[in-house]
C-alpha positions as a Markdown table, in Angstrom:
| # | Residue | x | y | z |
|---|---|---|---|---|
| 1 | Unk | 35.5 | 52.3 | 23.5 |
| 2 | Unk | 37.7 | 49.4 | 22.0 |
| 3 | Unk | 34.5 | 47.2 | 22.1 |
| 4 | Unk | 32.4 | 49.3 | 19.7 |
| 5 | Unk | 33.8 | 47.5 | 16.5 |
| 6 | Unk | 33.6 | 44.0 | 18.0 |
| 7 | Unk | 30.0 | 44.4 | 19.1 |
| 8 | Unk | 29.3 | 45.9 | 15.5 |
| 9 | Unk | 30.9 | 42.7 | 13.8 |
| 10 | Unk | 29.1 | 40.5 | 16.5 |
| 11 | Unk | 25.8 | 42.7 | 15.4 |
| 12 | Unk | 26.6 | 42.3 | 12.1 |
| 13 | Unk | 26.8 | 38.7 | 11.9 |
| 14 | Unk | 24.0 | 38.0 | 14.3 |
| 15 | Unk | 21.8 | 40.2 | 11.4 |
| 16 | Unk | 23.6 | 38.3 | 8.7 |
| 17 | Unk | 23.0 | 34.7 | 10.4 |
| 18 | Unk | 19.0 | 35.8 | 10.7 |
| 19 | Unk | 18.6 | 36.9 | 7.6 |
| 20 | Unk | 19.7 | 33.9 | 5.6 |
| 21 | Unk | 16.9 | 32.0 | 4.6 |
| 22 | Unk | 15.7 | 28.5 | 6.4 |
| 23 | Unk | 17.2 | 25.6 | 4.6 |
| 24 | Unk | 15.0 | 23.7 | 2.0 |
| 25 | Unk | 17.3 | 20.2 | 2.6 |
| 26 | Unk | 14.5 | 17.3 | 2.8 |
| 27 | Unk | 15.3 | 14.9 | 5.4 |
| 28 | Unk | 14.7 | 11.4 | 4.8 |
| 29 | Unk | 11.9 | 11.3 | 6.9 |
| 30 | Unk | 10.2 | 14.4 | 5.4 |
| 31 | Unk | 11.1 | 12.8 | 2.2 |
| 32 | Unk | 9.2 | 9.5 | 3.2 |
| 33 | Unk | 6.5 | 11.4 | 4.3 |
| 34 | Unk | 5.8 | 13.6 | 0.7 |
| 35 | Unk | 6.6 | 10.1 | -1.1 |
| 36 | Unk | 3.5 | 8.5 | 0.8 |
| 37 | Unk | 1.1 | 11.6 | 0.2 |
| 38 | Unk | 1.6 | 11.6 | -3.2 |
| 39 | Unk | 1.5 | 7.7 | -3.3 |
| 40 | Unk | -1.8 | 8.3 | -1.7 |
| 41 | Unk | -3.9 | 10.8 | -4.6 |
| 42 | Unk | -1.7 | 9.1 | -7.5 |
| 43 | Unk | -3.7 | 6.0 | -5.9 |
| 44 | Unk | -6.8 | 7.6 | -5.7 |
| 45 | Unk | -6.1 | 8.7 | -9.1 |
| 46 | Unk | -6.0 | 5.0 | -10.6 |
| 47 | Unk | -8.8 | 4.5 | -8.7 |
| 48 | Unk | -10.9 | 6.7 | -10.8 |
| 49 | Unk | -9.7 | 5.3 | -14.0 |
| 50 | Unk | -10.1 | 1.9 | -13.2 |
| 51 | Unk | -13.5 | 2.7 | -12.3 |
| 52 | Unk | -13.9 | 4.8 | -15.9 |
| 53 | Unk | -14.9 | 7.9 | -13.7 |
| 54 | Unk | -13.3 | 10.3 | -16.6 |
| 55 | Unk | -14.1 | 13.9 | -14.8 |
| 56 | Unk | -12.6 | 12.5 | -12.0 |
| 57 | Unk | -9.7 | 11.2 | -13.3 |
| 58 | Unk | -9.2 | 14.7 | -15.0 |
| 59 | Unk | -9.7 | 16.3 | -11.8 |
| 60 | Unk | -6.1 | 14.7 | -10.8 |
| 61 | Unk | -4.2 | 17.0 | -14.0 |
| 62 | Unk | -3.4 | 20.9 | -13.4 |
| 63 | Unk | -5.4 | 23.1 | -15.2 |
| 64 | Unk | -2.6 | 25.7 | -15.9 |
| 65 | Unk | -1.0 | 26.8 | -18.9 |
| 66 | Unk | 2.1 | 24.4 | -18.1 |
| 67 | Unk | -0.1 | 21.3 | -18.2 |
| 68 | Unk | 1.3 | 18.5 | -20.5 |
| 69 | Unk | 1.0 | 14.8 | -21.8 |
| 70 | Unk | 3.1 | 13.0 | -24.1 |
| 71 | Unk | 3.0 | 9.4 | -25.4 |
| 72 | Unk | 2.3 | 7.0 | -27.7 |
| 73 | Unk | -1.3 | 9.3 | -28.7 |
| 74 | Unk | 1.2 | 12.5 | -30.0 |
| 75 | Unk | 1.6 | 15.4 | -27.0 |
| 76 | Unk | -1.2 | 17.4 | -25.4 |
| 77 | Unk | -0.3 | 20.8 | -23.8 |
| 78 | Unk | -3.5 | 21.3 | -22.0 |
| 79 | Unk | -5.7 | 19.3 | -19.6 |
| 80 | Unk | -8.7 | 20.3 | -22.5 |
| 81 | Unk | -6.9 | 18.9 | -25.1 |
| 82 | Unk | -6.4 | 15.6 | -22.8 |
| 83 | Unk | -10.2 | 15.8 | -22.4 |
| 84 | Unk | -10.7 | 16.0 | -25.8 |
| 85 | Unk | -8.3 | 13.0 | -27.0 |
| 86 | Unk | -9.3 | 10.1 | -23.9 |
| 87 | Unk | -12.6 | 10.9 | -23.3 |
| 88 | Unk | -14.5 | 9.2 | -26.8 |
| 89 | Unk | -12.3 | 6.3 | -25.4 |
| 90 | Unk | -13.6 | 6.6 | -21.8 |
| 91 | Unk | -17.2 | 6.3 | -23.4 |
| 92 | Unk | -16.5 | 2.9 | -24.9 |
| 93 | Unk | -15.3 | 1.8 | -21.4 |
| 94 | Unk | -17.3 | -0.4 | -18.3 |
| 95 | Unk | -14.1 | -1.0 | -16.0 |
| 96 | Unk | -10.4 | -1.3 | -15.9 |
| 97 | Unk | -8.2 | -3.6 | -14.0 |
| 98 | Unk | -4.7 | -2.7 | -13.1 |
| 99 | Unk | -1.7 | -4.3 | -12.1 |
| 100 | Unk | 0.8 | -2.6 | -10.9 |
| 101 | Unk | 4.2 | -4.6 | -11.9 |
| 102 | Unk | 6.5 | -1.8 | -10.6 |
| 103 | Unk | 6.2 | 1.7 | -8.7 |
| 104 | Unk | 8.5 | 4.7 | -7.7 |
| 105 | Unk | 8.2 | 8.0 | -6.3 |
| 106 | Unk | 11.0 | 10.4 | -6.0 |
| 107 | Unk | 10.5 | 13.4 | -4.1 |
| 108 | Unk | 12.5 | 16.2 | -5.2 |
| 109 | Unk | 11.1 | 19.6 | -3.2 |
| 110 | Unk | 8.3 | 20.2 | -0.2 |
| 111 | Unk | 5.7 | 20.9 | -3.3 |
| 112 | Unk | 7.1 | 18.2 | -6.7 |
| 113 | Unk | 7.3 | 14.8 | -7.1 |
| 114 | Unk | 7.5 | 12.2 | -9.8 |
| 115 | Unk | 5.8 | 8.9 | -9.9 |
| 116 | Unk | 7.1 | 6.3 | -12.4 |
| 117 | Unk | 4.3 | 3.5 | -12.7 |
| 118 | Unk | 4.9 | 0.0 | -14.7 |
| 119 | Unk | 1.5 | -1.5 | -15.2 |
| 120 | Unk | -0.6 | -4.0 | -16.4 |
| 121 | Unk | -4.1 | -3.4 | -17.8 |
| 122 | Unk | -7.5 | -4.9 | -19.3 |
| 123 | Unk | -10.4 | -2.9 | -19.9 |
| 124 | Unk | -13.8 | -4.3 | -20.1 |
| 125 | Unk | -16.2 | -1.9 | -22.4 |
| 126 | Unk | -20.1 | -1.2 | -22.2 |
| 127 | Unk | -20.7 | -4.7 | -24.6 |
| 128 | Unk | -19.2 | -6.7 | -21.6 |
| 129 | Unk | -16.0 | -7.4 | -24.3 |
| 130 | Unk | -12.5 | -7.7 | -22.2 |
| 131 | Unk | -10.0 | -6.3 | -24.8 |
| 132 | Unk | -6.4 | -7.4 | -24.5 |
| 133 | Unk | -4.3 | -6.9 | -21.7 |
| 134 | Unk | -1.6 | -4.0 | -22.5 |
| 135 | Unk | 1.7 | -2.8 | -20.4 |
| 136 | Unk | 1.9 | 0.2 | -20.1 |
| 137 | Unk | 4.5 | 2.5 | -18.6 |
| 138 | Unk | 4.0 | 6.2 | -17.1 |
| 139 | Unk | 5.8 | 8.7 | -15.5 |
| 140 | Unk | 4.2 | 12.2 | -14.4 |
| 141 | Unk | 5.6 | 14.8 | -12.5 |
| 142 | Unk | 3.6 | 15.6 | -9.4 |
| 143 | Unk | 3.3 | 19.8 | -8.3 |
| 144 | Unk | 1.4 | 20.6 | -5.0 |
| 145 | Unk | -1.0 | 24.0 | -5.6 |
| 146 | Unk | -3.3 | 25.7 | -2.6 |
| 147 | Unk | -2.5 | 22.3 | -0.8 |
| 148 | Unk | -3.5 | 19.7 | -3.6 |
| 149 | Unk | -0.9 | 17.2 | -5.4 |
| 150 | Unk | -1.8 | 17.9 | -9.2 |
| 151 | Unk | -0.1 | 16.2 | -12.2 |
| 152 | Unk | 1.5 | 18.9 | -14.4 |
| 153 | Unk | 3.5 | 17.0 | -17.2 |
| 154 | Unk | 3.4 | 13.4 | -17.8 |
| 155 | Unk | 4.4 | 10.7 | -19.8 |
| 156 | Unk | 3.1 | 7.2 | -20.9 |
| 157 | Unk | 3.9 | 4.6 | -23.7 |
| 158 | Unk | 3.4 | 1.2 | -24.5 |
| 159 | Unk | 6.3 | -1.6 | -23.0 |
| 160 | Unk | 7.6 | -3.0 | -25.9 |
| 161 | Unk | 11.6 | -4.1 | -25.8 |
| 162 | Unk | 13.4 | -1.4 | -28.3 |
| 163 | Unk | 15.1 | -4.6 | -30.1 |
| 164 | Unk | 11.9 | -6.6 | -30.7 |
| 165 | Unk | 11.6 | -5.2 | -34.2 |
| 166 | Unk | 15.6 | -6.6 | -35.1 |
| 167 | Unk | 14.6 | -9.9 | -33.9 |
| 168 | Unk | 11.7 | -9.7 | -35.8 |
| 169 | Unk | 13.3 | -8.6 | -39.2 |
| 170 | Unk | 16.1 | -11.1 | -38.8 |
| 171 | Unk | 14.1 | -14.1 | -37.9 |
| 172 | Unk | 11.8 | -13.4 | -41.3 |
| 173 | Unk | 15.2 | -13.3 | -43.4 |
């Protein structure tokens, strides 16, 4: 009977190894993968602005409660308040060409990402007018629900160097 307390501490780490749960570590590979799915619909995504296909575009933004969007337009915390402050703008709109000038995704679980976007833009609206080009910078956070990436918060202002302003003021002294 001396090997009834070393099969119980055998059975009790064998129950104690199985019931820890399966490591969440993303390989750099699985990594690469997520990076390129989400690089994928945030593509598709453009694609529907630059074509001024506004539902569509929305589509792309979670309609949950935790929804935001912050920037140089004040912050929204709903995909219906988006709707309601782009969409008279969208209306004005024929196309949009973008450039992208730089691009990153970080993948930080199975199911969130973030995209940080640099671009270059000029819209074209209904009177066949190009208005001026604009940078632009964006980041959104990327969550995937019932199998679709969806953009829960994001964030996107105008490029313009912090110091610009100083040189400005001092060069009118």
């Amino acid at each position: 009977m001396r090997y009834q307390p070393a099969v119980f501490v055998l059975a009790l780490v064998f129950v104690t190894v199985a019931c820890q749960p399966a490591t969440t570590e993303l390989t750099d590979e699985r990594k690469a993968e997520i990076a390129a799915e989400v690089d994928a619909v945030d593509s598709d995504w453009w694609a529907a602005w630059a074509a001024v296909e506004f539902d569509r575009g929305m589509s792309f933004i979670d309609g949950g409660p935790e929804a935001a969007w912050t920037g140089d337009e004040g912050t929204m915390y709903t995909a219906a308040e988006m709707d309601r402050a782009y969409r008279p703008f969208f209306t004005q709109l024929e196309s949009q060409d973008f450039d992208f000038t730089d691009s990153r995704t970080v993948v930080l679980a199975p199911d969130i990402a973030v995209t940080i976007r640099a671009v270059t833009g000029v819209a074209t609206d209904t009177m066949g007018n190009t208005r001026p080009e604009i940078s632009t910078v964006e980041t959104a956070v990327w969550v995937k629900r019932s199998g679709e990436w969806k953009i829960l918060i994001g964030h996107e202002s105008l490029q313009k160097k912090s110091w610009q302003g100083w040189l400005d003021f001092e060069a009118s002294q």
